[in-house]
N, C-alpha and C positions, 0 to 999 in steps of 0.2 A: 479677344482680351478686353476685360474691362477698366477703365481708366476713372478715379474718382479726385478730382480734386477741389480741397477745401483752399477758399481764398475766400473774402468777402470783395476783394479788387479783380473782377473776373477780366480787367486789360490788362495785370502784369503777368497773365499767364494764358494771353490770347494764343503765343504762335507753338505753347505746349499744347495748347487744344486744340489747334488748325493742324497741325502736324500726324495728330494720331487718329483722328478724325479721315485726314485725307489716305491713311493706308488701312481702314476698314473699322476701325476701334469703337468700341463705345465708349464715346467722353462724357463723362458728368461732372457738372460744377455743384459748389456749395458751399452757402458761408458758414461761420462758425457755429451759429444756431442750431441748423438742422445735422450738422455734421453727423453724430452720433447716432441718427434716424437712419442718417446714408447711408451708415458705413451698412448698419444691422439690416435692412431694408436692401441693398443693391450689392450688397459682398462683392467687392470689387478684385481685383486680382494685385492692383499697385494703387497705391497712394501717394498724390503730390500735393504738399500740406507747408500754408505758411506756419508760423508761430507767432502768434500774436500774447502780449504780455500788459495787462492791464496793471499797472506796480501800484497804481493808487489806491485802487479795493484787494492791492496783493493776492491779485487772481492767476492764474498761468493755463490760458483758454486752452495754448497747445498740448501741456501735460496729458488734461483729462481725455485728448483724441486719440494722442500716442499710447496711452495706456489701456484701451479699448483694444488696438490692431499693435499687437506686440508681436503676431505671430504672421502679419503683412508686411511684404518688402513697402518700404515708404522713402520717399526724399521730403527733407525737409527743408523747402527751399525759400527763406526768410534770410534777412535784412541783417537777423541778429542771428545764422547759423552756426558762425565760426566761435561766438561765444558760449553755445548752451552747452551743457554737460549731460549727455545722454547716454545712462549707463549700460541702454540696454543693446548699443551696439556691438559689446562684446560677443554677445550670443547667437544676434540676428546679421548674415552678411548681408542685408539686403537692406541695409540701414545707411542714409545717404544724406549728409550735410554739405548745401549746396549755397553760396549766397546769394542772395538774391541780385538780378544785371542781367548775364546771358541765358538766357533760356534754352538757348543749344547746348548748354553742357547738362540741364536737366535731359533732354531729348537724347543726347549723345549715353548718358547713363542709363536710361531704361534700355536702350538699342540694344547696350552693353549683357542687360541683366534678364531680357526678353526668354530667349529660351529654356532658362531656368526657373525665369519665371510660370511656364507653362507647364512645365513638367509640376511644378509642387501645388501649381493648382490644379491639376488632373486628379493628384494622388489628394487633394482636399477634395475634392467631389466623389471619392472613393469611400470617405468614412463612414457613409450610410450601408453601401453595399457590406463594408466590412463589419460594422454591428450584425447586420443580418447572419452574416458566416459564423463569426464567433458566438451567436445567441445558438445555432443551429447544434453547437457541442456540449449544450447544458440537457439535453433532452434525456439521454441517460443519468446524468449525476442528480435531475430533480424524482429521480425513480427511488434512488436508494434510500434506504432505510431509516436514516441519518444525515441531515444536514454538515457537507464536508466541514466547513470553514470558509472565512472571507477569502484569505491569502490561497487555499488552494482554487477556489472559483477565479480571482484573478490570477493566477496564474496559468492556468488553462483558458481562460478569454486573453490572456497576451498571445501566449501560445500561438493562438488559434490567427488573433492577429496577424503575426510575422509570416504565416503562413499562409493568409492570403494575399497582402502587400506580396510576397515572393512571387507566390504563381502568376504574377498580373505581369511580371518577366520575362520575355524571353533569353531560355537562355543563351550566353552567347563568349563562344574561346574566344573570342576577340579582343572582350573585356581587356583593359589597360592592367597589370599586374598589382597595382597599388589599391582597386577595387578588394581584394582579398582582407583589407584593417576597417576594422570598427573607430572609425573617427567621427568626433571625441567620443572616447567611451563610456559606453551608458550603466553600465552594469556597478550593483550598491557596493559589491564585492570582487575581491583582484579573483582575475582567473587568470587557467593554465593557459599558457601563452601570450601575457599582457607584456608590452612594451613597455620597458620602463626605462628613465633617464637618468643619469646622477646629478644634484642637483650641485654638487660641486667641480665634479667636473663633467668635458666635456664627454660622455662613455654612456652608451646603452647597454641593455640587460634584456634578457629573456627570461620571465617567470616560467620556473618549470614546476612546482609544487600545485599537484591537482587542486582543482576548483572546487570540488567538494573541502576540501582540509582548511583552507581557506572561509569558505564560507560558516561554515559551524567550529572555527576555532574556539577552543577555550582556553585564555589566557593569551599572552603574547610568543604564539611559535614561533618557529625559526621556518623561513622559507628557502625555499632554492634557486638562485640566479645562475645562467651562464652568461657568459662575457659576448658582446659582439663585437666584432672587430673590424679592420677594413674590406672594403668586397670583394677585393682583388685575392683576397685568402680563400675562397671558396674555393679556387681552381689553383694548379701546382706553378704554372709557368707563365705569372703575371699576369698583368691589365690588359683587358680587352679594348684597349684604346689605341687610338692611331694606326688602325688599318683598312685595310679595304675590304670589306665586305663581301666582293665579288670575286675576289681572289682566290687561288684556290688554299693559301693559307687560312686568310679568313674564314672562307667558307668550312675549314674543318677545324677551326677554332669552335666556333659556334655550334658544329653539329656534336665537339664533346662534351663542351660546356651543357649542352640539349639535353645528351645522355647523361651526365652528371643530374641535373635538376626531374629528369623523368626517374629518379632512382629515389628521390628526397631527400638524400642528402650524399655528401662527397666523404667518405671517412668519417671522422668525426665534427662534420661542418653541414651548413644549413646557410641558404641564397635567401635573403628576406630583399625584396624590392625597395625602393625607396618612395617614401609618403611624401609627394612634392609638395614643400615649402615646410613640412615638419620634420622628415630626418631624412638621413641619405640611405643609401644600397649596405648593407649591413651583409655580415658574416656571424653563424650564430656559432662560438666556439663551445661543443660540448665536454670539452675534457676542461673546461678553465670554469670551475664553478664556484658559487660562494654562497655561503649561509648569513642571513641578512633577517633583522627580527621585523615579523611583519608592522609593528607600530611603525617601522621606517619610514613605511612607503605610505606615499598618501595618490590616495584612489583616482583623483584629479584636479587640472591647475589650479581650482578655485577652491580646492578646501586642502589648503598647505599648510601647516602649524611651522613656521622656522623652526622653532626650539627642537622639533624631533624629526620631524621628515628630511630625511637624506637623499631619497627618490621620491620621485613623481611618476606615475602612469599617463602614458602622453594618446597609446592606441590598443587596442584589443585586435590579436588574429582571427579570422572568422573564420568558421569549418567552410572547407575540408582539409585549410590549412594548418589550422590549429592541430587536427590528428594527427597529421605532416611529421610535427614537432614532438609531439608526443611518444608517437611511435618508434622514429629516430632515438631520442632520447634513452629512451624502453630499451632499444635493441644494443644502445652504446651503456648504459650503465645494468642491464640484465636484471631490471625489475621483477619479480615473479608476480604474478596475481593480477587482484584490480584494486584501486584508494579503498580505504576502508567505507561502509554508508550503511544504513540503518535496515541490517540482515534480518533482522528480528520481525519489524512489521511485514517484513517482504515473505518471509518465510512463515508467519502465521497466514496468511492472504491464501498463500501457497496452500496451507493445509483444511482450509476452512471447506 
């Protein structure tokens, strides 16, 4: 792990630097000057950075650092921390206002943030390897006859993308249940299966109207919500709380609540796990459904219009659970067919 810290006072951040130094680290110091050289020059993994503020030539030395390493977990551990307004920690959790005194509670924060730390610099020393995989899927499309388009070339290098970041996974049941949500959700457009909250009360929703209809709307349609409910609704005979696991009640608690969820869903219900510290263990009620116009919902937290958003998208289902919902859905409301989508190109392709 690499450690870079900017100070021009390299004694008020001596026993940061003797600390990480003495468990293997590379430590590099740096004043404000050369900062910018450091960062680009020694791409370090964490940054501990004072904030210095020249007010008389209305300069803000630390701005220009921070806005360089937006995508660096950093402490910023200065004198004036508790004052500055730093908008970009909404985004980034690895964003740390510390004031400057003890220096073990910088040390006690990286401890904290170490592991994770290493994991997102692994997957950043990966982006090379990954251009090279997704350059590899242009070799047919530079053959045809006709230059596709911008959006379909990116969209085939994202593709291509996600699909190597994947493989570099093992995969693994073990995974924590709550791995299965796209948090926050990235996607420009609601799809099937987005989480959504009411913003007036407290009540979530499952989008069930296909991600195609959605995407290529025209005009403001009407979408399809069903209602979630508490979690203890998935199964007939109450909360799985306060008992003993080892019991042999317990134990055939759990082995039908198993079969229940190995089925994908109980009747007309669906077990959504809970997204810890964003919502809880949900019941997806299929038969409680409601038409809701998509201006309503606003795609996510940071682009909310009060005057019309009544929902919010908080998390996206990822496949294979996404079909989960889908399918259920399908089999409780006796869909025929597949979403409507553009038959025509597909079927001249077809005949060429």
């Amino acid at each position: 792990m690499k450690l870079l810290i900017i100070e021009d006072d390299p004694t008020a951040v001596k026993g940061i630097k003797d600390n990480f130094e003495d468990i293997g680290w590379t430590v590099l110091n740096s004043d404000f000057e050369r900062a910018l050289e450091n960062i680009r020059k020694e791409q370090p993994d964490i940054i501990v950075m004072d904030w210095m503020e020249d007010l008389d030539d209305n300069k803000d030395r630390g701005r220009a650092i921070f806005n360089e390493t937006h995508n660096l977990p950093i402490i910023i551990y200065s004198g004036i921390a508790s004052a500055l307004e730093v908008d970009e920690i909404e985004n980034n959790p690895f964003i740390e206002k510390i004031p400057k005194g003890d220096e073990q509670d910088v040390i006690s924060k990286i401890n904290e943030w170490e592991k994770y730390i290493k994991v997102v610099s692994e997957i950043r020393n990966q982006f090379d390897e990954a251009v090279s995989y997704m350059m590899a899927s242009l070799k047919p499309v530079i053959a045809l006859d006709s230059y596709p388009g911008e959006n379909v070339i990116k969209y085939m290098l994202n593709r291509q993308a996600s699909e190597f970041f994947n493989s570099k996974i093992v995969d693994d049941e073990t995974n924590p249940t709550w791995t299965q949500y796209l948090y926050p959700p990235s996607s420009k457009t609601l799809l099937v299966a987005d989480i959504l909250k009411s913003r007036v009360e407290n009540k979530y929703f499952v989008l069930l109207t296909p991600s195609c209809d959605m995407a290529r709307a025209n005009g403001d349609i009407n979408v399809l919500l069903a209602t979630c409910t508490e979690a203890y609704k998935f199964h007939d005979y109450g909360q799985l709380q306060n008992f003993d696991p080892s019991s042999s009640k317990g134990t055939q608690k759990i082995e039908t609540v198993s079969k229940m969820l190995s089925y994908g869903y109980n009747s007309y219900r669906i077990s959504l796990p809970e997204l810890p510290n964003v919502f809880p263990y949900l019941t997806v009620n299929l038969k409680d459904l409601h038409f809701v116009k998509l201006s309503t919902i606003a795609v996510n937290t940071k682009n909310i219009d009060s005057s019309k958003h009544e929902y919010v998208r908080i998390a996206s289902i990822n496949s294979p659970y996404r079909e989960q919902i889908v399918w259920a859905h399908m089999v409780n409301s006796c869909r025929p067919g597949v979403p409507d989508r553009d038959y025509k190109k597909w079927a001249e392709n077809i005949l060429k």
